[in-house]
C-alpha positions in Angstrom: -111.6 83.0 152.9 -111.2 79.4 154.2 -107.7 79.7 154.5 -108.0 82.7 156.5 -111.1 81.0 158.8 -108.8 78.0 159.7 -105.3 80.4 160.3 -107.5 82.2 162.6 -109.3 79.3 164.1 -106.3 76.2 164.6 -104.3 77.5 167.2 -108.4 77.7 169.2 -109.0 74.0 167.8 -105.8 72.7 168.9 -106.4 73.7 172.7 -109.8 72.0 172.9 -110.2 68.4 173.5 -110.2 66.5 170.3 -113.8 65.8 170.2 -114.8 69.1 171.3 -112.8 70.6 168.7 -114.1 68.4 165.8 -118.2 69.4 167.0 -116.8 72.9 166.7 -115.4 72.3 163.0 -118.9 70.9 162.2 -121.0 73.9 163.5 -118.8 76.0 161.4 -119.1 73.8 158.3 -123.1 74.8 158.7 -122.4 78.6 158.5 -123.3 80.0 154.9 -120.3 78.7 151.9 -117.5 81.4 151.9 -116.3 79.5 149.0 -117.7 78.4 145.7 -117.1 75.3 144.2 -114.1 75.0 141.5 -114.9 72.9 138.7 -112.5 70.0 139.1 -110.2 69.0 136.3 -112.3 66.7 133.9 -109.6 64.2 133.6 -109.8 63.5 137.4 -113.8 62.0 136.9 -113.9 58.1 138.0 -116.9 56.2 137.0 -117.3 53.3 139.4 -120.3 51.3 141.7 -122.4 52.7 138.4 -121.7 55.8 139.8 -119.8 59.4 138.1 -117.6 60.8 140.7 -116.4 64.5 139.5 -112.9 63.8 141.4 -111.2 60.2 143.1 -111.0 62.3 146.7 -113.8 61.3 149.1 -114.3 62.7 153.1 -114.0 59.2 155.1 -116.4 58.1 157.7 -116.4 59.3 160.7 -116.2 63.3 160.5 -119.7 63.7 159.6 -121.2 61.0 162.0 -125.1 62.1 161.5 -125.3 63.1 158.0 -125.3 67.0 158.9 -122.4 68.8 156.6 -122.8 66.4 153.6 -122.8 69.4 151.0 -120.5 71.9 152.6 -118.1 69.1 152.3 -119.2 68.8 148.6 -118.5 72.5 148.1 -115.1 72.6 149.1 -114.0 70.2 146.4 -114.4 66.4 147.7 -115.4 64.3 145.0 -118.0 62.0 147.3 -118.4 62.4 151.0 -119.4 59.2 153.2 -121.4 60.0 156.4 -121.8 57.8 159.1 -121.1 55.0 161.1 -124.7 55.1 161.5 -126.5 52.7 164.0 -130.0 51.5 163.5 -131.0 53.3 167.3 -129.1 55.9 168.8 -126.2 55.3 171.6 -123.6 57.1 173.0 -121.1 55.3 172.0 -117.5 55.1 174.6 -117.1 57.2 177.4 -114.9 59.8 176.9 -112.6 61.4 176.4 -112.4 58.3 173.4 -109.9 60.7 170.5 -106.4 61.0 171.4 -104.3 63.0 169.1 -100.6 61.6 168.2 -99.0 65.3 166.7 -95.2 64.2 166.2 -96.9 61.0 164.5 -99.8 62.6 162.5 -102.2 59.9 163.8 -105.5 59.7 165.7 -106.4 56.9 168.3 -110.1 56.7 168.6 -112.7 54.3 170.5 -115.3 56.5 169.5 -117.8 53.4 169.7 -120.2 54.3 167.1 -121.7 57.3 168.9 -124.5 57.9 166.2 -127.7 59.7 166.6 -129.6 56.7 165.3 -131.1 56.0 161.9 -134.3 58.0 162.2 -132.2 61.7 162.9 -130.1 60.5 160.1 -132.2 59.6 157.6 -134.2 63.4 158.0 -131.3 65.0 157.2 -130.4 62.6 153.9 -134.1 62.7 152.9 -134.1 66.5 152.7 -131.4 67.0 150.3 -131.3 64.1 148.5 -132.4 66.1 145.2 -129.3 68.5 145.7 -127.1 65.9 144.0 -123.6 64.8 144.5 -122.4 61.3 145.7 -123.2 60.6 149.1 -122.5 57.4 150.9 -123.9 56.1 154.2 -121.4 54.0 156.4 -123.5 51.8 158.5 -122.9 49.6 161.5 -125.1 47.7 164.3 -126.0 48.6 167.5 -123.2 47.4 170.6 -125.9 45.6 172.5 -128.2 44.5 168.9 -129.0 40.4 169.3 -128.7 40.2 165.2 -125.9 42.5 164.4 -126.9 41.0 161.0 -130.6 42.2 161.0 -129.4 45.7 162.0 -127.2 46.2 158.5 -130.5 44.4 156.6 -132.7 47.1 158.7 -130.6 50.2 158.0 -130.2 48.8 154.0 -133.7 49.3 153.9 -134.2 52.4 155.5 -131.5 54.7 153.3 -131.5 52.8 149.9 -134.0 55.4 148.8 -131.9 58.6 150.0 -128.1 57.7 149.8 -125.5 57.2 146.6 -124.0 53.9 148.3 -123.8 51.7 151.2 -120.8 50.9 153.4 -120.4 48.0 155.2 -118.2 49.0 158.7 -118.0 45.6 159.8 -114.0 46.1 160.9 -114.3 49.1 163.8 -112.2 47.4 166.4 -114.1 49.8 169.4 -117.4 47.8 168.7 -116.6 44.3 171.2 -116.9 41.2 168.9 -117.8 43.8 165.9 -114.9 42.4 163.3 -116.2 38.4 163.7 -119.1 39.5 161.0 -115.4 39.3 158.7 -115.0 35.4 159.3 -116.2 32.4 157.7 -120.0 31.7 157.7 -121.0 34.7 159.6 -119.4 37.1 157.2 -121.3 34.7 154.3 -124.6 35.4 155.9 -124.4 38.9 156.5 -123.6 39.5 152.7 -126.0 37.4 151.8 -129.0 38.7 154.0 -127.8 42.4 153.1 -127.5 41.6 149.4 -131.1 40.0 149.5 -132.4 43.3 151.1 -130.3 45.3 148.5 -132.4 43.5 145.9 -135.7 43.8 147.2 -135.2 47.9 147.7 -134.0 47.9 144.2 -137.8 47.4 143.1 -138.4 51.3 144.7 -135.0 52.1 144.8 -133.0 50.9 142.3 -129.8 49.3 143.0 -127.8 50.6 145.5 -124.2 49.8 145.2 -123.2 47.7 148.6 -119.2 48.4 149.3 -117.4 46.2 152.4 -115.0 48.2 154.5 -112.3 46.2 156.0 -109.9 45.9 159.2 -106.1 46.1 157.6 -105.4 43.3 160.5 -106.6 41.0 158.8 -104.2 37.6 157.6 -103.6 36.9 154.2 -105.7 34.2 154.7 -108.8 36.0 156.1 -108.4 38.5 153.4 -108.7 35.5 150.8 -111.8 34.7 152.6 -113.2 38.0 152.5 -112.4 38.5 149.3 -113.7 35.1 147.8 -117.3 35.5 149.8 -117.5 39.4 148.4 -117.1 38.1 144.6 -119.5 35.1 145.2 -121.8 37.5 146.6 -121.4 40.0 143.9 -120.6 43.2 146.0 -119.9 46.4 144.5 -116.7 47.1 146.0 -114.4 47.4 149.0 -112.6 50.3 151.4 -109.8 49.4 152.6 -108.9 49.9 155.3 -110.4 50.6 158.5 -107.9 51.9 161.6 -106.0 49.3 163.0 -105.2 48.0 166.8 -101.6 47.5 165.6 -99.2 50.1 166.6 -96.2 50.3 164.5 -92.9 50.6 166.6 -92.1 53.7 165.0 -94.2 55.5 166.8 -92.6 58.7 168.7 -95.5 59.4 170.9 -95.3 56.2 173.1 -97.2 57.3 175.9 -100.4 58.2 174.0 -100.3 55.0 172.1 -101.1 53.7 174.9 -104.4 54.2 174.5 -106.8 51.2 173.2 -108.2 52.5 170.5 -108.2 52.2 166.5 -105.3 54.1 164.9 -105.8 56.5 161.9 -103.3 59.1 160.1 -99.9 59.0 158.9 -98.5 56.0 160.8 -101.6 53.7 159.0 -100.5 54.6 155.4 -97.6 51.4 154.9 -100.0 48.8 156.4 -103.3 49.9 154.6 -101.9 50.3 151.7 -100.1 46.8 151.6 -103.7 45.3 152.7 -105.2 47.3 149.4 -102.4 45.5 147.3 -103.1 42.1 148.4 -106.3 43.1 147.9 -106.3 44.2 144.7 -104.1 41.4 143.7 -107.1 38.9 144.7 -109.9 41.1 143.1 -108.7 40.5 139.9 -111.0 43.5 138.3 -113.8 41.8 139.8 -115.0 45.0 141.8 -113.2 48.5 142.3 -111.2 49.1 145.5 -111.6 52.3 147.6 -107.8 52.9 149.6 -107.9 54.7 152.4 -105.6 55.3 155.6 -102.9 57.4 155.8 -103.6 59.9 153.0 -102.2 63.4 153.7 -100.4 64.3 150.4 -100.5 64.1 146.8 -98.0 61.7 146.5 -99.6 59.6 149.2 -102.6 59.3 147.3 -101.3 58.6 144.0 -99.2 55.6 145.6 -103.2 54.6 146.9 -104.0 54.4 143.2 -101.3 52.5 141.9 -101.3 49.9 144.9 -104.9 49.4 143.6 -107.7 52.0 144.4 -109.6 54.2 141.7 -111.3 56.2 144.5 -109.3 57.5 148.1 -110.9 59.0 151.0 -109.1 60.8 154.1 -110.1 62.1 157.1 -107.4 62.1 159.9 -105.4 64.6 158.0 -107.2 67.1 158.0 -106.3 67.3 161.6 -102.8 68.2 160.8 -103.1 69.7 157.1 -106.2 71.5 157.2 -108.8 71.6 154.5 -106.5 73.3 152.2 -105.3 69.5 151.6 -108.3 68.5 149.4 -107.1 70.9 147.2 -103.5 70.1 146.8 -104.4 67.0 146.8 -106.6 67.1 143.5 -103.9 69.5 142.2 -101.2 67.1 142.5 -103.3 64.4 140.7 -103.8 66.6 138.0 -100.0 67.5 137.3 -99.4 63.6 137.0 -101.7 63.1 134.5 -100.3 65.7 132.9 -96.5 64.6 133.8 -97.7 61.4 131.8 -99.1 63.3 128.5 -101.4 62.0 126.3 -105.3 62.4 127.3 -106.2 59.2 129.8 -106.9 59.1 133.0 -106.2 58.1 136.9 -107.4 54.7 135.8 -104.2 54.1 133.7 -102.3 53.7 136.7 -104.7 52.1 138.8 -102.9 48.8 140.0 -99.3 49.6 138.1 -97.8 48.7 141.3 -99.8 46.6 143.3 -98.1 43.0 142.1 -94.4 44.3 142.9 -96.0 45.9 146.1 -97.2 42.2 147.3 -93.7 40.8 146.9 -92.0 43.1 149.5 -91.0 43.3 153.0 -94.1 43.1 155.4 -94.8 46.7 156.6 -94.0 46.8 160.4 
């Protein structure tokens, strides 16, 4: 019935404005399931952050902004589902329009701005399923015109630790003006350290929360050693990488819309984030797992995620192109490599494999 929904529904959703289209995929995601939820293939469960994920395939920030489709997205087969960016007081974000489809790239340009309903509208919604189970993450960011930018990730750590599975960090948005400095040096030091102290203390109600850092894939080698080095001193759960990027890769057929300032998403992100998750991974040294995202749109793209480094993938952008059909190739694909590689192990036996070799080639343009 989905598949039928969305061949009767895209050509509709490609003549609406981007963002108009993506509200109207929402409101349908709150109609009653037309699906029921296949049990996933037990060799595709990932145990990480202290958590059990039934399946490595997470929904990305950004498509459910406000926490309000949480479980239909857990019915139709994603392992964990990440709302947000949430901001401590609601703001409208960029003026629009702010989401600029690329089609003969498979990319999204968005300066979206953290449009977020605000904490409070968020945390109603999270609250009032928050016995229906399932892993469900809250990606959280500060307010554009917040004096501590710090205070508002300490603020919103205490306000879901009670409802939520994990914590994301979204320190690298690019469409937030001085947003990615909270990356560098001291700053970055004392923003874990403030947010990790407020972890703690919610643990006592809450228990412990895991705390994961998501990441700009601009970054140098030598921020990222930074970044890296401050997140194990610190003792954080994890890291996403990446974030979309301000780079645009000279590849790029549809010159004119990559104009637009904006972060960059999709297909034309995948080379660059998943170098960044390599030299991540490279520099972990097991310390913490790695979530990749960026550019995952196939099977084969997201086992090349895992063996650069992550045990856990999310997508989002494309689903633009792909449809939600994709979550279930995806998974399907991961399953016939396990089984391609025999014996009775799982994803995490290739987790890494390539990331060393990975760091050694050609910069990804």
């Amino acid at each position: 019935m989905i598949g039928l929904l969305e061949s009767l529904t895209r050509p509709l959703l490609r003549m609406l404005d981007p963002e108009d289209a993506h509200r109207l995929a929402i409101r349908a995601l709150k109609i009653p399931p037309f699906v029921k939820l296949v049990a996933d293939d037990p060799r595709l469960a990932v145990r990480a952050f202290g958590l059990n994920f039934p399946n490595p395939l997470g929904m990305a920030a950004g498509f459910d902004k406000h926490g309000e489709v949480p479980d239909a997205l857990l019915r139709l087969g994603f392992g964990f589902v990440e709302v947000g960016t949430v901001t401590p007081l609601a703001q409208s974000g960029n003026p629009r329009p702010r989401l600029f489809r690329l089609d003969r790239d498979q990319g999204v340009i968005n300066r979206l701005g953290f449009n977020s309903e605000g904490a409070d509208a968020v945390l109603r919604r999270l609250a009032a399923r928050a016995q229906r189970g399932g892993i469900v993450g809250v990606n959280i960011g500060a307010n554009k015109d917040s004096a501590d930018r710090i205070a508002d990730y300490v603020r919103l750590i205490e306000t879901f630790a009670p409802v939520v599975s994990y914590f994301s960090l979204n320190i690298s948005s690019p469409n937030t003006p001085g947003l990615r400095d909270l990356q560098q040096g001291r700053t970055f030091d004392d923003l874990l350290t403030r947010v990790m102290d407020a972890r703690a203390r919610m643990s006592r109600r809450a228990g412990i929360t895991p705390v994961l850092i998501k990441i700009a894939p601009d970054l140098t080698l030598a921020e990222l050693d930074d970044v890296v080095g401050a997140a194990r001193r610190h003792r954080a759960d994890g890291m996403i990488i990446g974030n979309t990027t301000v780079g645009r890769p000279p590849t790029l057929r549809d010159q004119v819309t990559a104009c637009e300032a904006g972060g960059l998403s999709g297909r034309p992100l995948f080379a660059l984030a998943t170098r960044m998750l390599a030299e991540s991974y490279v520099r972990v040294e097991n310390a913490f797992p790695l979530v990749g995202a960026g550019g995952i749109d196939s099977g084969t793209a997201a086992i090349a995620k895992i063996r650069a480094g992550a045990c856990l993938i999310q997508l989002y952008s494309a689903l633009v192109f792909h449809r939600l059909r994709l979550v279930a190739a995806i998974k399907s694909d991961l399953s016939n490599e396990l089984h391609r590689r025999g014996g009775k192990g799982g994803l995490d036996e290739i987790v890494g494999a390539d990331a060393a070799a990975m760091t050694a080639e050609k910069w990804p343009q």
